[in-house]
N, C-alpha and C positions, 0 to 999 in steps of 0.2 A: 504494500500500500504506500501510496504515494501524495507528499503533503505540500501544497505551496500556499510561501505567506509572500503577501505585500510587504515589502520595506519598508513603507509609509503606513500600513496600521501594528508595525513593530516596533517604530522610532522610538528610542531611549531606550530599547531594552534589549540586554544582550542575552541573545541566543546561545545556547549548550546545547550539543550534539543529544542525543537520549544514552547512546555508546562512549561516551566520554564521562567518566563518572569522578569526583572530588576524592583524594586521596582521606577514607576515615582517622581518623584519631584512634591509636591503639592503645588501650591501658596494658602495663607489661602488671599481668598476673602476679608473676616471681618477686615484684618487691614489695615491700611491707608498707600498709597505708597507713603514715605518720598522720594523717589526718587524724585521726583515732586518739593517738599520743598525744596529739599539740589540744585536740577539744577535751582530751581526758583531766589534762593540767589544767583547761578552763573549768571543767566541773568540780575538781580539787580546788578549785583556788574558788570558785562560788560557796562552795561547802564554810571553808575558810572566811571567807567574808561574811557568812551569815554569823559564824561563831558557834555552829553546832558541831557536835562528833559526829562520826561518821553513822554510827546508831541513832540517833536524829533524822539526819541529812535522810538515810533511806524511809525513817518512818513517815518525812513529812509527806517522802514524795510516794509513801505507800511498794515499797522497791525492797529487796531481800540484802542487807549488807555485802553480803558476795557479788550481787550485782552491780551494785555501784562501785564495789572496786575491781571489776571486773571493766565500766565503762572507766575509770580511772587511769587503770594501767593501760587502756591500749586496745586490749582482746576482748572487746565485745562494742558492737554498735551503740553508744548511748544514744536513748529516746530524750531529744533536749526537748520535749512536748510534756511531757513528764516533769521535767522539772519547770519551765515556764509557767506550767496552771498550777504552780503551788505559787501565791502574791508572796511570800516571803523570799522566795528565791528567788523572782523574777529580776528584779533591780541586781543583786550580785549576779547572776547569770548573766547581764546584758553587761555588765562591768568586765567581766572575767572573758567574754567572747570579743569586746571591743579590744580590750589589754591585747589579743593575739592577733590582729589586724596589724601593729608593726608601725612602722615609719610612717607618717602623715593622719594616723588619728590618736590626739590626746584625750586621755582621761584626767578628766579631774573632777574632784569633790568639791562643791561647797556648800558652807552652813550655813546658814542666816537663822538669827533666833530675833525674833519679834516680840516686842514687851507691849503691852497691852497697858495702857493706863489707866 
């Protein structure tokens, strides 16, 4: 089957062959996803900001102590869904995932106390 287009109802758009296809993006299986590692130390380090132990930390968010140091170390997928619908952890979780963003966003705290007269 055979297709023709007009140049003039194709104008500004460029054409790709159907047999010419865009080299995909390969994930290499073999290395270890430090994503895990770097969100793990975010979730250790929100724990930390709350001020709870780790017996806490899992009961807020309803989760078995093994499993959260299992999303800690590395070797397991943390549900960060889980920890966001707890309101107590929310604010240190969005603290501790901004802190790993790196060069061009700061964190910072401030306090302001207001006195009522």
């Amino acid at each position: 089957m055979s297709h023709t287009l007009n140049a003039s109802a194709v104008s500004g758009h460029l054409l790709v062959s159907e047999n010419r296809r865009s080299p995909m993006a390969k994930a290499d299986l073999r290395k270890p996803e430090t994503w895990k590692t770097e969100v793990g130390g975010a979730i250790e380090r929100t724990r930390l900001l709350a001020g709870l132990s780790l017996k806490e930390f899992a009961d807020r968010i309803g989760r078995d102590e093994r499993q959260i140091a299992r999303w800690i170390s590395g070797t397991e997928r943390p549900q960060l869904d889980a920890l966001f619908a707890v309101d107590a952890l929310r604010q240190p979780l969005v603290i501790a995932l901004a802190e790993l963003a790196g060069t061009g966003v700061e964190v910072e705290t401030t306090v302001r106390i207001r006195r009522h007269a």
